[in-house]
C-alpha positions in Angstrom: -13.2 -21.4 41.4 -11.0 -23.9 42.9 -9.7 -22.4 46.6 -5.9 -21.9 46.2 -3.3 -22.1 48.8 -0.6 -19.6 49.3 1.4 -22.0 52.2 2.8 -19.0 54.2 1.2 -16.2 56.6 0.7 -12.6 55.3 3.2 -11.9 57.8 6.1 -14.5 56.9 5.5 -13.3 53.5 5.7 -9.6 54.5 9.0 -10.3 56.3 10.5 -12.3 53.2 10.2 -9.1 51.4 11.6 -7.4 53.7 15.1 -10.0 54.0 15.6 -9.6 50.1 13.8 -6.0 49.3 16.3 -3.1 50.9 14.9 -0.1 48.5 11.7 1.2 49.9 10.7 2.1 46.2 10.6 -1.9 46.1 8.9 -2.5 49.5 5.9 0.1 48.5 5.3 -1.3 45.2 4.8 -4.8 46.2 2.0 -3.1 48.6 0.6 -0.8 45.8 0.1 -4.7 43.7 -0.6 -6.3 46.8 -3.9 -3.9 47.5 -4.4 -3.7 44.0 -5.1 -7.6 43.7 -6.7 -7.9 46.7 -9.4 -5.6 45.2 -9.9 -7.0 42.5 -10.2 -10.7 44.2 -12.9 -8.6 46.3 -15.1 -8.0 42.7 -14.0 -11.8 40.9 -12.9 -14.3 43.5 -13.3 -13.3 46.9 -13.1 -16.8 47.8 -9.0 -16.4 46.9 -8.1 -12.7 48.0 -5.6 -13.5 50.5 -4.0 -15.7 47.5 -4.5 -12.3 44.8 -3.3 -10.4 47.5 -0.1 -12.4 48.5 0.8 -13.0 44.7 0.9 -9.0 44.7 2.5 -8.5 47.8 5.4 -11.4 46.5 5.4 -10.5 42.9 8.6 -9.1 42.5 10.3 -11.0 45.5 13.6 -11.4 43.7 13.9 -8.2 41.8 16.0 -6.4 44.1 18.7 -9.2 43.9 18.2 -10.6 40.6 17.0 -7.7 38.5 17.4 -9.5 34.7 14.8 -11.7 32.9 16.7 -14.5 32.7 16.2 -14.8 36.6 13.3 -12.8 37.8 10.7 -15.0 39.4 12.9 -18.0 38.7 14.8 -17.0 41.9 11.3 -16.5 43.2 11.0 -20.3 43.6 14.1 -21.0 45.6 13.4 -18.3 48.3 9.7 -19.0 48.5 10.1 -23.2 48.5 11.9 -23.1 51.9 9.2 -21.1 53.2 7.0 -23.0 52.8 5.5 -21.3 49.3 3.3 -23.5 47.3 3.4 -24.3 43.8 0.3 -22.5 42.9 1.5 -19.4 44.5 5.1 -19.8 42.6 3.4 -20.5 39.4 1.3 -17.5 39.5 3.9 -14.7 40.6 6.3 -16.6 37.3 3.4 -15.8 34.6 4.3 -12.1 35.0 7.9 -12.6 33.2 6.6 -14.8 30.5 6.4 -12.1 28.5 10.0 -11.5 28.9 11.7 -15.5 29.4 10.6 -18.4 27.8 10.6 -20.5 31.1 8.2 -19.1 32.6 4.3 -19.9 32.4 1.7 -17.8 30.6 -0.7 -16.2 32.3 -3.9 -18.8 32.5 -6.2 -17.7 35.4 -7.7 -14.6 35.6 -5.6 -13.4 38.4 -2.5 -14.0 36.6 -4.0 -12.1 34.0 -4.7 -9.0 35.9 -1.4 -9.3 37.9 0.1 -8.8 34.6 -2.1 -6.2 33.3 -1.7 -3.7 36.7 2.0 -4.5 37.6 3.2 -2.0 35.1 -0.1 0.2 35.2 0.3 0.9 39.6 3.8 2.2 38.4 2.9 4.8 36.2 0.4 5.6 38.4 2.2 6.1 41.4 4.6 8.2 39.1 2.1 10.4 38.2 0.9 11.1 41.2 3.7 12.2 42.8 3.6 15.0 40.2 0.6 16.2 41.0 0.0 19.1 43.5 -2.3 17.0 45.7 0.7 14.0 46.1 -2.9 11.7 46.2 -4.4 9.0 43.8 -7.6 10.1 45.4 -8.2 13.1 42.7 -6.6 11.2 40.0 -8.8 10.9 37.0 -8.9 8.5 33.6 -8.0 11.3 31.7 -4.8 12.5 33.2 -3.6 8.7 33.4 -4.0 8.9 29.3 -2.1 11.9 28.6 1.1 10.5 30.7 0.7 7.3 28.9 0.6 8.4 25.3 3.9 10.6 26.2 6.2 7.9 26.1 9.3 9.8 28.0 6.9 9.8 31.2 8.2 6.9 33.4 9.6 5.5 30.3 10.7 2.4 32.4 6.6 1.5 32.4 5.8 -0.8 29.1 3.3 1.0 27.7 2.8 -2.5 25.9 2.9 -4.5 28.4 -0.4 -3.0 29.9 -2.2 -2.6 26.6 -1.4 -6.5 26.1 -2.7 -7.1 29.7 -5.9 -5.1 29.2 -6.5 -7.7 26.1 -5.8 -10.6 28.3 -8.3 -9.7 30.9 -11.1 -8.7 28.2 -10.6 -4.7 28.7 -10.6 -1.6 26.8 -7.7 0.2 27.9 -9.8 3.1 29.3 -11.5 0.3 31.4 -8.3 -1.2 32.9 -6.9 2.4 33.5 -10.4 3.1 35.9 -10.5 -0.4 37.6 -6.8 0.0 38.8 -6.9 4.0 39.7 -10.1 2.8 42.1 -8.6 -0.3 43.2 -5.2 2.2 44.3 -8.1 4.9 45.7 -9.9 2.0 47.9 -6.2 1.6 50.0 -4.7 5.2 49.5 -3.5 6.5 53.1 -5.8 9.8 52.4 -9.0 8.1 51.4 -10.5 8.4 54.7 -10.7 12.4 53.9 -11.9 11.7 50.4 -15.5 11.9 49.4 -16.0 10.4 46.0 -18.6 11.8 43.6 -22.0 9.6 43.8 
């Protein structure tokens, strides 16, 4: 794999979120998808993690402001350009939306492919979890991720088709995304320190 460039600094790119993302909710996703991708870089092309990683971390740059699909990402490009943003890095974070506007790329690498598979999938996730007594992905299991995605009313703003049509993209049973992304969250959840997973 080809090294990629992203053009700008983890920390530039942490403090662009910052200037256009007010809602924490917005700030802790792009996290949740930025360690998400940097952990699955770590297992297919460790070579590019800081690139997985800031793809995450920038993926939804201009949702805050421009929250429609005939804009999302698009935007994207005009804040990211004057930092100094490649066109890789632009062209990844767009194949997200292609699903949802024609002017956008499909995905073609694997990490677009993944990015567009677990963007959904950390949401529900995260929505589940703060149901649960424990308020931690670190006793989360396959099995309770299934039940809250068959009942369609749970985090109903989560395509539920979205992720099935990224787990085909990337090659995946469903039940093989849903573990991959519940131990990518586990590998940078604040309480895993205190976690001892079972051997």
């Amino acid at each position: 794999m080809a090294k990629l460039e992203t053009g700008i600094t983890r920390e530039d790119a942490f403090a662009l979120l910052n200037e256009h993302n007010k809602d924490p909710f917005h700030i802790e996703h792009a996290l949740a998808v930025e360690g998400t991708l940097r952990y699955f870089a770590r297992e297919f092309d460790s070579e590019n993690e800081d690139f997985w990683a800031t793809v995450g971390l920038l993926h939804d740059l201009d949702w805050e402001e421009f929250p429609t699909a005939a804009e999302h990402t698009l935007k994207t490009a005009e804040m990211l350009r004057p930092a100094g943003g490649t066109e890789e890095l632009i062209r990844a974070i767009q194949t997200h939306n292609y699903d949802s506007n024609d002017a956008c790329p499909k995905p073609e690498l694997f990490m677009e492919k993944v990015l567009f598979a677990t963007d959904e999938l950390t949401g529900l996730i995260g929505a589940a979890v703060i149901m649960r007594p424990s308020k931690s992905v670190m006793d989360f299991e396959v099995k309770s991720l299934k039940k809250k995605f068959k009942d369609k009313r749970f985090a109903a703003g989560c395509s539920r088709d979205v992720i099935r049509q990224g787990a085909e993209m990337c090659g995946w049973e469903l039940d093989e995304l849903f573990e991959r992304t519940i131990a990518a969250m586990q590998s940078f959840a604040p309480d895993r320190d205190t976690f001892q997973p079972a051997e």
